[in-house]
N, C-alpha and C positions, 0 to 999 in steps of 0.2 A: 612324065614330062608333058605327055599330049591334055593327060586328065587336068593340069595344071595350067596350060593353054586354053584349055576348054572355058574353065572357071573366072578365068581372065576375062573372057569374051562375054561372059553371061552376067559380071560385076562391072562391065566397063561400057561393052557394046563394041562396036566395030569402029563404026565412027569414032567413038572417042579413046578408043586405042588406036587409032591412026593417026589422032592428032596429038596425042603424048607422045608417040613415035617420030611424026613429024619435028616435035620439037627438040626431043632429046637428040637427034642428028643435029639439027643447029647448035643444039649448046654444045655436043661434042666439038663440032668443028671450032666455036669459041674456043675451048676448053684446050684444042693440041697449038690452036696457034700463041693462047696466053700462057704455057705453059713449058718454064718451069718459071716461076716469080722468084725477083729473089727476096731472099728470107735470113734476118738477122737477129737473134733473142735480143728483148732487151730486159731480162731480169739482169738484178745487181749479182756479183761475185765475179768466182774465177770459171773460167770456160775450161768444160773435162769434156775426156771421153774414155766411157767405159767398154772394152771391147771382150764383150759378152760373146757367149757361143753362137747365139743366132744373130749377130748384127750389131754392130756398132753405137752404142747409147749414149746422146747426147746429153747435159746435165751441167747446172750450174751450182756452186757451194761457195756458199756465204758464210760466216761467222767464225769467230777463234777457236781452234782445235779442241780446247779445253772443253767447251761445255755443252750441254748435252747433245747428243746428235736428233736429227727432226727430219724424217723424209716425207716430200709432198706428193702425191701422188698425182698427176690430174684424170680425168674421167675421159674415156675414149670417145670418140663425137666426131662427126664432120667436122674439117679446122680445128680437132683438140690439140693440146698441146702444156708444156707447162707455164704456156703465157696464160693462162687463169691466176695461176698465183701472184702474178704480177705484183698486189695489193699489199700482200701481208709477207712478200719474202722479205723483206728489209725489215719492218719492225720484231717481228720473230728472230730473224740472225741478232737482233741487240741481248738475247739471251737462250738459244741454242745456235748451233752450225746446223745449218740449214741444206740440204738437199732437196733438189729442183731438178729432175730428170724426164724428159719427151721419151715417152713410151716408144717401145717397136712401133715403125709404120706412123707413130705422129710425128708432127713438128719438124724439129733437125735430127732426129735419130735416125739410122736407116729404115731403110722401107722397099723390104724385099717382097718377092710374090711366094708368100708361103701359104699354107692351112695356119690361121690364126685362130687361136681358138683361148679359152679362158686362162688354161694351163699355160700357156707363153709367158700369162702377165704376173701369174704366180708366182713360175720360174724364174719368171726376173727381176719381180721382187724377193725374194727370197735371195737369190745370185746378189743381187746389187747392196740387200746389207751384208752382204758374210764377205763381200768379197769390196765392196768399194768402203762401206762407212766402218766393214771390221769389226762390229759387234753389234750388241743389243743397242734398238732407237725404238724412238716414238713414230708411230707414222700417222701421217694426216694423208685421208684418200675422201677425193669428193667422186658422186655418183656413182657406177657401175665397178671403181675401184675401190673401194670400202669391202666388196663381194671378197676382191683379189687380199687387200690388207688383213681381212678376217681370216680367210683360208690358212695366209700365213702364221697368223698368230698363234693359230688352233697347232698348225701341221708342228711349226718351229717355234713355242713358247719361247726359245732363251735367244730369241732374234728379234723381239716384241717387247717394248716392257711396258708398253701403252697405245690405245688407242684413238684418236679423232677422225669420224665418220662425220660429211660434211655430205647433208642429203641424203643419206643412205636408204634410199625407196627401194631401190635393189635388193640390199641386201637382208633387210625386215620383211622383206616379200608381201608389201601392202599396196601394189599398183589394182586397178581395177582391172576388172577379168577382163579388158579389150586389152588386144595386142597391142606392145608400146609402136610398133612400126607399122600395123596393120596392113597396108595394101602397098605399099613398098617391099614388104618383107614377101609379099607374093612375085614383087614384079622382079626382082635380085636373084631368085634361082630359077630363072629363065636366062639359060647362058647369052641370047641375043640382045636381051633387056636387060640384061644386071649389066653389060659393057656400056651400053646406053645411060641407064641409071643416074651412077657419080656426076657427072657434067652438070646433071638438072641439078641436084642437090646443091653443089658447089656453086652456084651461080649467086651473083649478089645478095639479090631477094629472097633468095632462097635460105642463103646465110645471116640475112637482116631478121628472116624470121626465126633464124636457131638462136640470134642473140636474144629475141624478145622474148622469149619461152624462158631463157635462163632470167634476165633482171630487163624491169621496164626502160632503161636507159640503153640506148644503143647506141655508139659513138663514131665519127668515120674512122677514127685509129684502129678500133676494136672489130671493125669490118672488114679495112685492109687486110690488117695484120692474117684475122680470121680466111681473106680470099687468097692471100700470099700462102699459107699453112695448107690451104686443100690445091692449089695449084704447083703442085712439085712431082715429079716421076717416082712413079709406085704411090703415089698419096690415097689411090685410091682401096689400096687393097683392106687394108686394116676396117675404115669404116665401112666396107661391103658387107666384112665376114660380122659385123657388129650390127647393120642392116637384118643381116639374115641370122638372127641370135644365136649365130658361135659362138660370141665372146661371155652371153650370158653364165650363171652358174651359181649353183644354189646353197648358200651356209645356213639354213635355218639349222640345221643340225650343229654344225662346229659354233654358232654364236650363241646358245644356250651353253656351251661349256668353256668356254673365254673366261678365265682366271685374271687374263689385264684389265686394269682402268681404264674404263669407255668414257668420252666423251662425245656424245650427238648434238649437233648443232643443225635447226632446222631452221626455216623461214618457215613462217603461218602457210604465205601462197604456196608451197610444194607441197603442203596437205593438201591442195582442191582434188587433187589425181590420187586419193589415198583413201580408203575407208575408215580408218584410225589408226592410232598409235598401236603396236601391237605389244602385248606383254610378257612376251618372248628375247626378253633384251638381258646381256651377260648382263652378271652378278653383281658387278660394281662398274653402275653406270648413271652416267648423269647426263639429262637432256635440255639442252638449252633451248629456246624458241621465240626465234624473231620476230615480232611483227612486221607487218607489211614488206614482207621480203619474201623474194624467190628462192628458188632453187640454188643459185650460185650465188650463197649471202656471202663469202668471201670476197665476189665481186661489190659484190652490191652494199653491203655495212661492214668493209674490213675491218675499222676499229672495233664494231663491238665483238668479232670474232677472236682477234687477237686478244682483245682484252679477258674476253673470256675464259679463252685459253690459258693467259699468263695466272689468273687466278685457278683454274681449276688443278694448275700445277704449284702454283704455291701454297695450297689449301692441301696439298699430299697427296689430290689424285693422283699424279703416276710418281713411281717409284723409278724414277729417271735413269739407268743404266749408261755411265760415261765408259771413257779410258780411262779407271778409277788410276787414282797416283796412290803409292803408299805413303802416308804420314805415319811415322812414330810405329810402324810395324803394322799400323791396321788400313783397312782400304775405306778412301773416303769420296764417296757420289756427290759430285757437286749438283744442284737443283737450282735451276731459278728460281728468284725471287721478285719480280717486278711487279711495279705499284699498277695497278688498272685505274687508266684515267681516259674517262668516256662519258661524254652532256649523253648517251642516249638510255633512256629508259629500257629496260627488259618485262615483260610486265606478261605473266600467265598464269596460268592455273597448273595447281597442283594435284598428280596423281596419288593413289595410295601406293603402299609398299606391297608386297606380295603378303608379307606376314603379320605386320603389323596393323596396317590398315589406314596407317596414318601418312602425313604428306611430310616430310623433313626439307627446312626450306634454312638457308643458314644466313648470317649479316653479311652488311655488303660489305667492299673493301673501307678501310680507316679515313684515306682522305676522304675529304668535304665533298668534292666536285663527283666523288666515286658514283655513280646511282647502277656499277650493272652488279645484280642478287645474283649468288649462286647457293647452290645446295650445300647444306651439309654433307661430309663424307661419308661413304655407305661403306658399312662393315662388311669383313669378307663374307660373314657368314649370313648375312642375308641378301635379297635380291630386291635391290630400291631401286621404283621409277619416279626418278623428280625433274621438279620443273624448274625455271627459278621465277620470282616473284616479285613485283613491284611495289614500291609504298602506295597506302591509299593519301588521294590526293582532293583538295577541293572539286575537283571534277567530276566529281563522286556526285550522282541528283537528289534529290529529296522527292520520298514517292507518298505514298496517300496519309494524310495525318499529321504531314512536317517529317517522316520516318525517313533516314539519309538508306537510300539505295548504294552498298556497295558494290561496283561491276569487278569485273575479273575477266578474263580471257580461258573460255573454255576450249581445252583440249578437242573431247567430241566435238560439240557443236560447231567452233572453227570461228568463233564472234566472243565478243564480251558480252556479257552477260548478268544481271542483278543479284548477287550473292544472298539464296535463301537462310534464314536463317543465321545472320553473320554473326558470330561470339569470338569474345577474344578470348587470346591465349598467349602464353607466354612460350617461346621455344627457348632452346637449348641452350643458347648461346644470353638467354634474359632476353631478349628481344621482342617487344609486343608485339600481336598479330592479328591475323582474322583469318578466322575458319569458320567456311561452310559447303554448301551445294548448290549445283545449277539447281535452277527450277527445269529446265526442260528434261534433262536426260539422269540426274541426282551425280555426278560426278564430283569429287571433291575440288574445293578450291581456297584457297589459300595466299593472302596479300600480306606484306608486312604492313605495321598502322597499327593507328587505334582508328574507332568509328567517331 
């Protein structure tokens, strides 16, 4: 403790741990008088509560009994809660039943003062399909819960029959070697500073900056809401022990042997805190990749996330496990089928496959208005990393000679880029294409078009 104190002092100075000390007494004192807010979901559905062994679990469900079940997970954070899902609960419950549940210690669920640690969220999710949705789902977990959703997939296969990782930096284990919490996570196990601590955190500015981090748009609803969720009694426990990397936990091991359909949806900008894409990703897994997006593209471009989704389930990525009915003696899974209709471009480059070496890029959907590309399906038996891909378009330059420069959006690099080399091809499905390599780093890439 002392050798910790010591280090404090030699990183900060005296002075200026006297004057974070200073403050964090004032924002406490803010903090007991504006506390408790009050706090009312406003996702769509029916208001549940699941009373789980360690605390009472708040959660909303949306859509007809019938069809598939969908659990959202949200990511544990100062002010988390499952008001992130806000965006895409409604268009998603028009074809599964939809599950929206505030973790231990966020939001409206309880928020006891326990040891919080990875395993709770595990536990509960695992507890909350066998015991609230009753069988096998799909679950969607954005950031830190993707770790938790993998764990389960790996532990309890017949409780998973697919996966949506939304951001998963965590759980790819691709963050840069600086500490995600750095000098917070020193000042949090110092029992006299870690009670100090929450207050600074929770305070407006402080929460204007955790919106900016997630998507450039920061809204007063989405602030409130945000100061109302960290200002409630026990609110503080959960994000402490997540502060001081309790809640972390490591599946590189269990996500190399994930047998379900992965779906990963990233934004470009949640690569700047990433070294690359890692190629340690399950077996059958498809990556989608946003442009000009953050971290919480669910907040930030719900339609093209939904829409993605609803294709990469009508395309057969997951093998949807309902409350099958028996028809005529045999048991029949009903699957979405819904049309994706979305003005926004998806536009990347494509990786190789592990064995192959090639990029598998598939058509878009049928209607006209359709433009978001996804992958073709990857066979059990091999291990594909793909992208999805954009048409080339007149926007394409013409570089020395009259020769048309085609660009592409490179993975590594993290920019679009002039495709060396570009030759078409024809894929799988007949569809003309263009394949080639960056020039800077040789990385495959891959547009539908011709030149």
């Amino acid at each position: 403790m002392l050798r910790r104190a010591r280090r404090l002092l030699q990183m900060l100075g005296l002075t200026a741990l006297c004057a974070i000390a200073a403050a964090a007494i004032v924002a406490l004192w803010q903090y007991i008088i504006n506390t408790p807010q009050p706090l009312e979901s406003i996702l769509p559905g029916d208001t549940r509560i699941y009373r789980w062994k360690q605390g009472h679990i708040f959660y909303k469900v949306l859509g007809t009994t019938d069809a598939p079940p969908l659990v959202l997970l949200h990511a544990p954070g100062v002010g988390a809660s499952s008001y992130e899902m806000r965006q895409i609960m409604q268009p998603l419950a028009q074809h599964y039943r939809v599950y929206a549940p505030d973790l231990l210690g966020f939001g409206l669920s309880d928020r006891p003062r326990k040891d919080y640690s990875a395993e709770t969220y595990i536990s509960l999710c695992h507890d909350f399909l066998a015991e609230v949705v009753g069988g096998p789902a799909t679950i969607l977990a954005n950031g830190l819960s993707c770790n938790y959703a993998v764990a389960v997939a790996a532990r309890s296969p017949q409780l998973c029959t697919g996966l949506v990782l939304i951001s998963p930096t965590a759980a790819l284990a691709v963050q840069q070697g600086r500490k995600q919490w750095g000098l917070l996570r020193e000042l949090v196990t110092l029992p006299a500073l870690g009670s100090l601590l929450y207050p600074l955190v929770s305070t407006r500015p402080a929460l204007r900056y955790v919106i900016k981090r997630r998507h450039s748009d920061c809204t007063m609803s989405e602030l409130d809401y945000l100061y109302a969720t960290t200002h409630q009694l026990g609110a503080q426990y959960a994000p402490l022990a997540l502060i001081a990397g309790k809640l972390a936990y490591d599946v590189s091991e269990q996500i190399d042997g994930l047998e379900q359909p992965t779906l990963i949806v990233w934004g470009t900008g949640a690569l700047n805190d990433t070294r690359s894409i890692p190629s340690h990703l399950p077996r059958r897994t498809l990556v989608i990749l946003l442009q000009d997006s953050g971290t919480y593209v669910h907040e930030e471009r719900p339609e093209t996330v939904v829409a993605n989704i609803e294709e990469w389930s009508k395309a057969g990525k997951v093998a949807i496990a309902v409350a099958s009915k028996s028809v005529g003696g045999t048991n029949e899974a009903v699957v979405s089928n819904p049309p994706a209709t979305q003005d926004d471009v998806v536009e990347l480059a494509s990786t190789p496959t592990a064995e192959t070496g090639e990029a598998v890029v598939s058509s878009a959907p049928t209607a006209q208005e359709d433009v978001v590309e996804l992958a073709s399906t990857p066979t059990v038996e091999t291990n594909e990393f793909v992208v999805s891909s954009a048409p080339a378009t007149q926007e394409d330059k013409e570089g020395p000679a009259g020769v048309l420069e085609v660009e592409a959006y490179c993975v590594k690099c993290k920019k679009k880029v002039a495709m060396q080399d570009p030759r078409e091809v024809t894929m799988k499905n007949g569809r003309p294409a263009l394949r080639g390599t960056c020039p800077v780093c040789g990385t495959g890439l891959f547009r539908i078009g011709r030149i």
